[in-house]
VEXROPA-271062 format. One record per residue (C-alpha): residue number from 1; residue in one letter; x, y, z. Coordinates in Angstrom, 3 decimals, padded with zeros to 6 digits. Example, Ala and Ser with C-alpha at 12.3 -4.5 7.8 and 13.67 -1.06 7.14 Angstrom:
2
node resi = 1	resn = A	east = 012.300	north = -004.500	up = 007.800
node resi = 2	resn = S	east = 013.670	north = -001.060	up = 007.140
This chain:
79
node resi = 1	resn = X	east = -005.917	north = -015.068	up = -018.349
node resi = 2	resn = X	east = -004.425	north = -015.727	up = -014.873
node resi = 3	resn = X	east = -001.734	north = -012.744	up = -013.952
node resi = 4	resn = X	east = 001.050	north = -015.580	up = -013.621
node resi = 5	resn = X	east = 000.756	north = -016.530	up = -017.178
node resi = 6	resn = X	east = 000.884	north = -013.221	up = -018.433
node resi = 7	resn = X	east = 003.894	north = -011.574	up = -016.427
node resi = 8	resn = X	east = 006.589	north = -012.864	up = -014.115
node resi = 9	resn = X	east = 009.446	north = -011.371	up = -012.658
node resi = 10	resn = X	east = 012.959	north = -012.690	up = -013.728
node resi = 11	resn = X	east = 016.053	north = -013.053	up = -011.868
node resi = 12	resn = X	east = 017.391	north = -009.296	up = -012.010
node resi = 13	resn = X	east = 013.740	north = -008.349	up = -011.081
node resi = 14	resn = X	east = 012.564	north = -007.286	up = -014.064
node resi = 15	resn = X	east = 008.823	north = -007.795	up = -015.048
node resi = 16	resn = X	east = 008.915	north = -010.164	up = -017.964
node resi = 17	resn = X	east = 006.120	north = -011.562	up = -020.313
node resi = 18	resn = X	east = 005.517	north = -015.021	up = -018.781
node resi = 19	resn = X	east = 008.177	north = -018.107	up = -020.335
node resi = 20	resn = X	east = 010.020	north = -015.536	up = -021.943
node resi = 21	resn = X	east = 012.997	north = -013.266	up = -021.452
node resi = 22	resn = X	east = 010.936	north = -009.905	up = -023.169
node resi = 23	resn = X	east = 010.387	north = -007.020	up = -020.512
node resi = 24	resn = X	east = 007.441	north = -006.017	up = -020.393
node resi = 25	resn = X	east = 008.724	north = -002.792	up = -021.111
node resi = 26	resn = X	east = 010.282	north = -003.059	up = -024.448
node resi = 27	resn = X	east = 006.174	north = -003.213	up = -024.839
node resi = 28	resn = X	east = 005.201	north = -000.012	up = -023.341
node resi = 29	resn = X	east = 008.381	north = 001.851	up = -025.014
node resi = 30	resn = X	east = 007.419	north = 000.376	up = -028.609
node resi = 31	resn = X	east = 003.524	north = 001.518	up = -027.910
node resi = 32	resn = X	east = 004.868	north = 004.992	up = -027.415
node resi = 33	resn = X	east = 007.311	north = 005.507	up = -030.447
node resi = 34	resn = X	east = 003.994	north = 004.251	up = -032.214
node resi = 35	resn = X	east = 004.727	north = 001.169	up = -033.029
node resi = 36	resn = X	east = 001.610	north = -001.540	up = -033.366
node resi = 37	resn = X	east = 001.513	north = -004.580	up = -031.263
node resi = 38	resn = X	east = 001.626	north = -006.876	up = -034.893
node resi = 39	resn = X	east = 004.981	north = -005.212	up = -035.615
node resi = 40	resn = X	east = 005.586	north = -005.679	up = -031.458
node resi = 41	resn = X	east = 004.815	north = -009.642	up = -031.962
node resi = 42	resn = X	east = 006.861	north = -009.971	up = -035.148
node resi = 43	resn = X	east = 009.753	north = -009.006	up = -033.574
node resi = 44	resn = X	east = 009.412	north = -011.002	up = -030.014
node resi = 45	resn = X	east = 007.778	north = -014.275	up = -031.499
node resi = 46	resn = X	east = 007.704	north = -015.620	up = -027.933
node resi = 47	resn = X	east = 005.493	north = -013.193	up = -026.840
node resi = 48	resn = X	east = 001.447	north = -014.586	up = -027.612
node resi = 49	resn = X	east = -000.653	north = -011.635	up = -028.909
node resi = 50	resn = X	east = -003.250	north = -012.667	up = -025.691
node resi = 51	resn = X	east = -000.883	north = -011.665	up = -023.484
node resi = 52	resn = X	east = -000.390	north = -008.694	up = -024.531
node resi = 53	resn = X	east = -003.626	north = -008.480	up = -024.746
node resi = 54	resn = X	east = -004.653	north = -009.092	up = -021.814
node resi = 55	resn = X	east = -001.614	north = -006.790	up = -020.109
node resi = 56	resn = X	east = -003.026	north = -003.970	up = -021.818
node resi = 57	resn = X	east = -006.434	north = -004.681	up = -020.585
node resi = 58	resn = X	east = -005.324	north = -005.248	up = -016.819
node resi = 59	resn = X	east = -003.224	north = -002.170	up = -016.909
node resi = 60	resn = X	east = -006.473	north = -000.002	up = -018.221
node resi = 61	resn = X	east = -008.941	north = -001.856	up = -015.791
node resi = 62	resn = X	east = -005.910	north = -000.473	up = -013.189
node resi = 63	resn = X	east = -006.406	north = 003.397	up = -014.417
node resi = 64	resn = X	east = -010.025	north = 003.160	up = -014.393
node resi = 65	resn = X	east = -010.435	north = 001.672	up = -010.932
node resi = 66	resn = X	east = -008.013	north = 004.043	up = -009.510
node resi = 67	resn = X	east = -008.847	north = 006.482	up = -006.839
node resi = 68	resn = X	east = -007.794	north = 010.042	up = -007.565
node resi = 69	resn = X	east = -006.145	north = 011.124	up = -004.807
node resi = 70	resn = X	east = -004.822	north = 014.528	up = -006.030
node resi = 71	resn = X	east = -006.865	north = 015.506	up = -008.877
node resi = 72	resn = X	east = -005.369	north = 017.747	up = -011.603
node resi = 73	resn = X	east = -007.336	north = 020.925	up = -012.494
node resi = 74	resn = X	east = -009.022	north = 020.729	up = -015.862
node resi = 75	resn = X	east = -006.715	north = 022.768	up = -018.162
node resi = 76	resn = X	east = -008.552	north = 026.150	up = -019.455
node resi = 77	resn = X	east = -006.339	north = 028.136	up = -022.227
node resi = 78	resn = X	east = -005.685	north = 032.002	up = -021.234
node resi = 79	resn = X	east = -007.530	north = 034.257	up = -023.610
């Protein structure tokens, strides 16, 4: 799916799915207080289930890709 028909940016500047008024946000903040994307789509109807889709699947391909600049050191617990 072509980025342009999964996000676009609305007047205030906020990134919104594409044709609707949902940030992508409200996404990303559901996700985290565990919510499922079915329960996500119920509630936004506008939203199509392959965008989300294929945000999530941008946004991983984005982490993956990444170069690690400033690598964290693997954590080791203190005996």
């Amino acid at each position: 799916m072509a980025a342009d028909r999964i996000v676009s940016v609305n007047r205030e500047g906020t990134h919104c799915f594409s044709g609707t008024q949902v940030p992508v946000r409200l996404l990303l903040d559901r996700l985290e207080r565990g919510s499922t994307i079915y329960e996500f789509l119920l509630t936004f109807p506008t939203v199509r289930r392959q965008q989300v889709m294929a945000l999530l699947e941008a946004a991983s391909r984005m982490m993956v890709d990444a170069p690690v600049t400033n690598p964290t050191p693997a954590y080791t617990p203190q005996q």
